[in-house]
N, C-alpha and C positions, 0 to 999 in steps of 0.2 A: 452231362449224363452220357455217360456207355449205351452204345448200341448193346443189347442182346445179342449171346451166340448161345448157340445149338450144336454139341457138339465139340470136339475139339479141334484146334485149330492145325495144321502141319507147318512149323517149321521150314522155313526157307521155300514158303508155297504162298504168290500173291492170290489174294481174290479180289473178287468185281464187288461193290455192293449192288445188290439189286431188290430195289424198292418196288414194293405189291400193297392192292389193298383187297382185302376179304368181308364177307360181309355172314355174320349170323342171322338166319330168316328165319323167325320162327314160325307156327301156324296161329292159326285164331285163339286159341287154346294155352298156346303159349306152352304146351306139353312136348312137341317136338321140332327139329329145324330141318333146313335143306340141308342134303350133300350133294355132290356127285364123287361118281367113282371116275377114277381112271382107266386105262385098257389095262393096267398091270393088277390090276382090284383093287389098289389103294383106296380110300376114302379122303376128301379134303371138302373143304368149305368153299363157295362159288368168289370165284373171285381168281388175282393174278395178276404178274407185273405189270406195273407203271408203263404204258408204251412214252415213245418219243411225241411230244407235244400232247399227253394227257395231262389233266391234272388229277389231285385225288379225287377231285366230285366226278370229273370225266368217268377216272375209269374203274 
């Protein structure tokens, strides 16, 4: 199975893979979930790459 991409890829440009894990919270209600935002206002789901000697339950 192929990795997903996001995006198109450039041409004579290597990349890093870098593995993350995120997690959907929802509330009691199950009607809404967490975010946070970033400083730039973006919005993303709590979570974020894999450190060195995490596993996926770690981190």
């Amino acid at each position: 199975m192929a990795n997903p991409t996001f995006g198109e890829k450039k041409a004579n440009t290597d990349y890093v893979a870098r593995y993350g894990v995120y997690a959907v919270i929802p509330d009691a209600e199950q009607k809404q979930i967490v975010l946070v935002q970033a400083p730039n206002g973006a919005w993303f789901l709590p979570g974020g790459e894999i450190e060195a000697g995490e596993n996926h339950q770690e981190a």
